[in-house]
N, C-alpha and C positions, 0 to 999 in steps of 0.2 A: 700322732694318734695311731697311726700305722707302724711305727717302730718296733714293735711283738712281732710283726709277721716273718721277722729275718730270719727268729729262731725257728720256725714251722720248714719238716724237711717232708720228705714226699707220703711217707707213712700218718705223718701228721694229716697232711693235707686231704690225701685220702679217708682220713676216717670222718673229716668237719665235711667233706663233701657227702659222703652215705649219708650223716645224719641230716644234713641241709636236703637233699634231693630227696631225702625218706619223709620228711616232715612236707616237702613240695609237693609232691606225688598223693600223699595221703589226703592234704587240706584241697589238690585240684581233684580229686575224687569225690571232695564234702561238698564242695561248692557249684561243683556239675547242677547238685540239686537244688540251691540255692534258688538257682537260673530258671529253672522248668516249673516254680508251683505252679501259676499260671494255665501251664500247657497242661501237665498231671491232671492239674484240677478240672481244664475242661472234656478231657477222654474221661475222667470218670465220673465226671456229671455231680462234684461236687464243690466244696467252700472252699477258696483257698487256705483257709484257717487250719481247715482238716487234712491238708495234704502239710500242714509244717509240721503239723504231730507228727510225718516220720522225719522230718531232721531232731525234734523234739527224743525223741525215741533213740536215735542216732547216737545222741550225745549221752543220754540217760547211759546208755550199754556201756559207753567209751571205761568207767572208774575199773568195770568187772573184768576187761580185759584189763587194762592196767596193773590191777592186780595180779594175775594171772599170767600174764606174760611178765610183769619186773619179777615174782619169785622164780620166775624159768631163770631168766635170762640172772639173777644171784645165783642161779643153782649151776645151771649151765653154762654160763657166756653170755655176752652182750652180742654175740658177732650172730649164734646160729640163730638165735632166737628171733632177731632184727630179720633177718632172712627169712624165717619160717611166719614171721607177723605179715612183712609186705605182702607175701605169696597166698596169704590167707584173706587178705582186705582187696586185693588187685581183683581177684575170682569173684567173691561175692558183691561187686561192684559189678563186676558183667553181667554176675546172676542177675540182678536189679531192675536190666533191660530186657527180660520176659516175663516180669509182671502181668498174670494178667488179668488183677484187681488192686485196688488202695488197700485194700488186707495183708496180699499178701508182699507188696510192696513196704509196707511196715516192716512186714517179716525179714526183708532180703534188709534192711534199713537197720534195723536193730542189732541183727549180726555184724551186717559191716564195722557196726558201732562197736560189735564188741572186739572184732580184729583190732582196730582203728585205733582201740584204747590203749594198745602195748607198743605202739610207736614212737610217740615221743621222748617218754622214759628213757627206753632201753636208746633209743636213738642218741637224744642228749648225753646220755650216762657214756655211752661208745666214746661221742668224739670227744666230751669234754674232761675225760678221764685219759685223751690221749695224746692231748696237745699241751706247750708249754702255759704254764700259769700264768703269766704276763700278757699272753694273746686270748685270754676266757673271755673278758668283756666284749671283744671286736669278735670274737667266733659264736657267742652268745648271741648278739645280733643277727650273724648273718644266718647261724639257726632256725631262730625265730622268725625270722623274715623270710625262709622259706614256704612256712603259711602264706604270707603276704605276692609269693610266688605261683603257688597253686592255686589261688584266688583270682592273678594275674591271669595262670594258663587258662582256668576254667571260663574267665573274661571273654579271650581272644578267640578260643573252641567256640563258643558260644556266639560269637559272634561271625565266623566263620564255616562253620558246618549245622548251625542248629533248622534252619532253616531246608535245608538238603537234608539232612537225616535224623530231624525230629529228635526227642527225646529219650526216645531208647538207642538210638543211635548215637546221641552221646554216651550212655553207659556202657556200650559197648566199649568207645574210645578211654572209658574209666579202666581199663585190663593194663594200660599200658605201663602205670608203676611196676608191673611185675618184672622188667627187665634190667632193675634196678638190682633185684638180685644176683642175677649175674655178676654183676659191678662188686657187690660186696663179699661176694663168695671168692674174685678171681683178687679183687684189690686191698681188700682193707684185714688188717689183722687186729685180735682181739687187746681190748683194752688191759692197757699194763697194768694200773690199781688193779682189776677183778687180777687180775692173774699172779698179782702178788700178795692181795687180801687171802686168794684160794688155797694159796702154796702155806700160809700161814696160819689159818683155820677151815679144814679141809668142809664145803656143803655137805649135810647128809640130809636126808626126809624125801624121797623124792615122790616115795605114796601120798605125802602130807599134800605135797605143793599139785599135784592131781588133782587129789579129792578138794581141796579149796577152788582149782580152776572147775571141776565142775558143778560143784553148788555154786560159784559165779557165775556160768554161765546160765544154768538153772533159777536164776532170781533178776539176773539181767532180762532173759526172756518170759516170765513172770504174769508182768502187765501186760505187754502185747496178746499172749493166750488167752488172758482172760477178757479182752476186750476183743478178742478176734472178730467178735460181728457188731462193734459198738466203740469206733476206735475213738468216738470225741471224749469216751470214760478214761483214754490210756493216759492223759496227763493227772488226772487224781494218783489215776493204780502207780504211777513212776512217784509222786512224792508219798505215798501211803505204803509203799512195798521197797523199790530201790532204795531211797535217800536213807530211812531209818538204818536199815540193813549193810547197806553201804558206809554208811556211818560208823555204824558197831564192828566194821572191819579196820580199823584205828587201831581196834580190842592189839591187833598188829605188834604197833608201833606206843605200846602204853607208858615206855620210858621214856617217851618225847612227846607225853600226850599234849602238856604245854606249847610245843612247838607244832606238834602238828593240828591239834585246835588254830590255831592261827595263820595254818600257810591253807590250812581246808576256806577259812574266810577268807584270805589274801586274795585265794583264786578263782574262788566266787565271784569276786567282785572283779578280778581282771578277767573273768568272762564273759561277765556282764557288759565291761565296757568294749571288749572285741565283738563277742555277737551281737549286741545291743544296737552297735554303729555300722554291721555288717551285712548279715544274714538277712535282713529286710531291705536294704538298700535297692538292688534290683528293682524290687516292688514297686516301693517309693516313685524310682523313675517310671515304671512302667502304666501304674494304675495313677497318681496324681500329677506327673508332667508327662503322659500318655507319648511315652519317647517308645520307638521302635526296638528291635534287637539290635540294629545294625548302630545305632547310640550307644544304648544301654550298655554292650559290650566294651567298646571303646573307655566310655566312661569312668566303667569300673576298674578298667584297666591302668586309666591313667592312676585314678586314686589309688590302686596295688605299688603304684612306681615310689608313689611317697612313703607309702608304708615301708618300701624296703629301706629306701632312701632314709627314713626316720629309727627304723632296726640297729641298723647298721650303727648311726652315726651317735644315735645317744648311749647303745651298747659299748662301744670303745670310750666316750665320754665320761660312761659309767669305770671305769680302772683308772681313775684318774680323782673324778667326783664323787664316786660311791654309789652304791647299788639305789639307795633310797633317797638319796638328794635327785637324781636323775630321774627314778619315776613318780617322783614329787611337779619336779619342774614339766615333766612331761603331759600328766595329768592336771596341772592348770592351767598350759597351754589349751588344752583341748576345750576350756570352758571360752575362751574368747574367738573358737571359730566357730563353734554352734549356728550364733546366727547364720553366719555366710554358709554352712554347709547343711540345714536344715529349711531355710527360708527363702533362699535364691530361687531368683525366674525365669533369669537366662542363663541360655545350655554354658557360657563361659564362668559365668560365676559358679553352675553346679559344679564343672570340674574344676577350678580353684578351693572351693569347700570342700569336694571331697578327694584333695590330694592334700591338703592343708591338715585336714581332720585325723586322715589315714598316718603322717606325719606323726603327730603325736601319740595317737591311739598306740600305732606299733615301735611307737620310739618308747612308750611303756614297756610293752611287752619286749622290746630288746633285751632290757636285762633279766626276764626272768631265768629263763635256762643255766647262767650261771649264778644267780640268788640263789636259786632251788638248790640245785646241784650241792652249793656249800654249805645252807644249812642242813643238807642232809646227812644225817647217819653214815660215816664211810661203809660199814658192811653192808646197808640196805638201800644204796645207793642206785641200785636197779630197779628197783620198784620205790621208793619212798617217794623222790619227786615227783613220779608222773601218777602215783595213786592221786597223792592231794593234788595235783593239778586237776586229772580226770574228775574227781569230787567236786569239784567248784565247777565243773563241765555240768556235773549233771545235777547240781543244784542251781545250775541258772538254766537248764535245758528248757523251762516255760516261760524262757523272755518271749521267744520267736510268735510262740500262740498268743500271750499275754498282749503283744504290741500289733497284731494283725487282728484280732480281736476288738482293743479300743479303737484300731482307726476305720475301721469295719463299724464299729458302734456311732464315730463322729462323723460318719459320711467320706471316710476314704481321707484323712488327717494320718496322714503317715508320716508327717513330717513333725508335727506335734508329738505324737507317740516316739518317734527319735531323740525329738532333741530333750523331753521329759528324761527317758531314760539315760540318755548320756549326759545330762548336767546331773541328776543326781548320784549316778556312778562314778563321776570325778572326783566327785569330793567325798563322798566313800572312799575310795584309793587312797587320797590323801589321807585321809586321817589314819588308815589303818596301817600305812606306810610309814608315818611320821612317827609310830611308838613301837614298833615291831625291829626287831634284830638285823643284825647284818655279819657277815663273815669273811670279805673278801678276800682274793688270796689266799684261803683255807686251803691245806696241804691234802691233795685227794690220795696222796699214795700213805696216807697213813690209816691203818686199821682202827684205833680207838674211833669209838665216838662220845666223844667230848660234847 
């Protein structure tokens, strides 16, 4: 399973690190907030429901940078762009912790989101364009599972400082991805595909790729303006203003509309089954098995360990079984730990369920990063993946309200609202999985796109 790795020399390895530690850093930034509805909610004397609209919001922003940042980063490099993305998300995470209302903490939220959105892209696009073919699936995991990492961080902060320095003290501690930069400016050198794509069909448009990042930016912040004093409206204004809009940015990619109609649903639905199984978890423990921080942290921590553990090992699995037999198998897994990971009463069985669950959830998501990667367009391979990724981001962006909502309506059933949407998001994957394309091994240093 490990036999790829011989070939990876130090230049390799450097660049699966940037993009693992970039994707780490970003998702322990998402997930700080995860931790704090709670606390948010009670400084500003409101519902918890209302403080997820800004992770709701968060993810909404995520497609616009996406966009915006993969035409940079086709235009200009995978390297500076990755660099100028962290250093933009690291800051507005600090801004975060001088809120000082739920307005304008939307505000600092929705930016982040838009930083937030050009990370995974260009990130994946870096390292997976820079290693040999034969190690994609095992570096595709341990990519991927750098979320499963920064979930982890955000876990053990959380459970080690939250208590001493509150919740904007954790935001503060959110500044710290920026030193990642460093790392990538001194170590990692630009991807060879872009550099040989570039030399063979030189980018031009650079006023284009501006003026599209800032009417992004200007539709990503949209909803949030117009709800500035009325924030439980900004989940209509995100499906009634981003999604369509967002959508008609495809307008893009209209010679793969075929394919990219299909990876835009793909990733819907594998966001659904990451935040669906995630982003309320916390809650879960906190408001119906009334477990403290000093649990809760631990807990979630442990469930991070399987998710890597699960990245990792279906990812390599996957160059051997195929991109879609593995998140097939991964995805039916996941329907026979439900019970045990939505229904359990003691603190042992919670974390067996959710190390079990995490396991398969992120042994899905192991192989995306190089699925995407391959069915993507070789020239527009810096933005194509991580738009439709970010797309399915912010067309599931009202799980989080939607399922704090019903177990708010059942008398605090957060475990019902979990295991609902994670039994029916499995077998969504499956199906869309089981007739949808596959490419492996696809040759990224060629320019057509086939």
């Amino acid at each position: 399973m490990f036999e790829s790795l011989k070939e990876m020399d130090r230049d390799h390895w450097n660049a699966a690190i940037a993009g693992f530690l970039g994707w780490a850093l970003d998702a322990f930034d998402f997930f700080l907030m995860v931790f704090m509805f709670s606390a948010i909610a009670k400084e500003f004397h409101t519902q918890l429901a209302s403080v997820a609209v800004a992770s709701a919001v968060t993810l909404a922003a995520r497609p616009f940078g996406a966009l915006f940042f993969g035409l940079l980063a086709d235009r200009y490099g995978r390297r500076p762009v990755l660099i100028a993305d962290i250093m933009a998300f690291s800051v507005l995470e600090l801004a975060s912790a001088f809120a000082p209302s739920l307005t304008v903490l939307i505000v600092m939220r929705a930016l982040f989101g838009f930083a937030m959105g050009g990370e995974w892209g260009v990130g994946a696009s870096l390292a997976l364009e820079s290693i040999p073919t034969k190690a994609r699936g095992l570096i595709s995991g341990m990519l991927q599972e750098g979320y499963a990492v920064g979930y982890l961080l955000a876990a053990l902060v959380f459970y080690l400082l939250f208590d001493r320095i509150g919740w904007r003290g954790m935001f503060v501690v959110g500044l710290a991805p920026a030193l990642l930069a460093g790392f990538i400016s001194l170590s990692v050198k630009e991807s060879p595909a872009f550099v040989s794509q570039r030399a063979a069909a030189p980018r031009s448009g650079s006023l284009r790729v501006w003026m599209i990042g800032v009417g992004a930016f200007v539709v990503a912040m949209a909803p949030v303006a117009l709800s500035a004093n009325q924030p439980a409206h900004l989940l209509g204004l995100i499906y009634g203003i981003d999604v369509p809009i967002a959508l008609a940015g495809l307008w893009f990619f209209r010679r793969f509309w075929k394919l990219a109609l299909y990876l835009v649903a793909l990733m819907t639905t594998f966001n659904l089954f990451s935040h669906g199984t995630q982003d309320l978890y916390p809650t879960f423990l906190t408001h119906q098995h009334h477990l403290s921080a000093s649990v809760v942290g631990p807990l979630t921590a442990f469930g991070n360990v399987g998710a890597l553990l699960g990245g990792v090992t279906f990812g390599a699995l996957s160059e051997r079984l195929g991109r879609r037999r593995v998140i097939i198998i991964a995805a039916l897994g996941s329907l026979i730990i439900i019970p045990l990971w939505a229904f359990s009463q003691t603190l042992a069985m919670l974390a067996a369920g959710a190390f079990l669950m995490q396991v398969t959830v992120q042994g899905a998501w192991g192989v995306v990063p190089a699925h995407l990667n391959e069915l993507a367009p070789g020239s527009e391979r810096g933005v194509f993946p991580g738009y439709v990724y970010q797309l399915g981001n912010l067309i599931a962006s009202g799980l989080i309200v939607w399922q704090a909502r019903f177990a708010e309506a059942k008398g605090g059933a957060y475990s019902t609202a979990l295991a609902i949407t994670a039994a029916g998001v499995a077998l969504l994957l499956v199906a869309l999985t089981l007739f949808g394309p596959e490419r492996r091994g696809d040759d990224f240093s060629a320019a057509a796109d086939a």
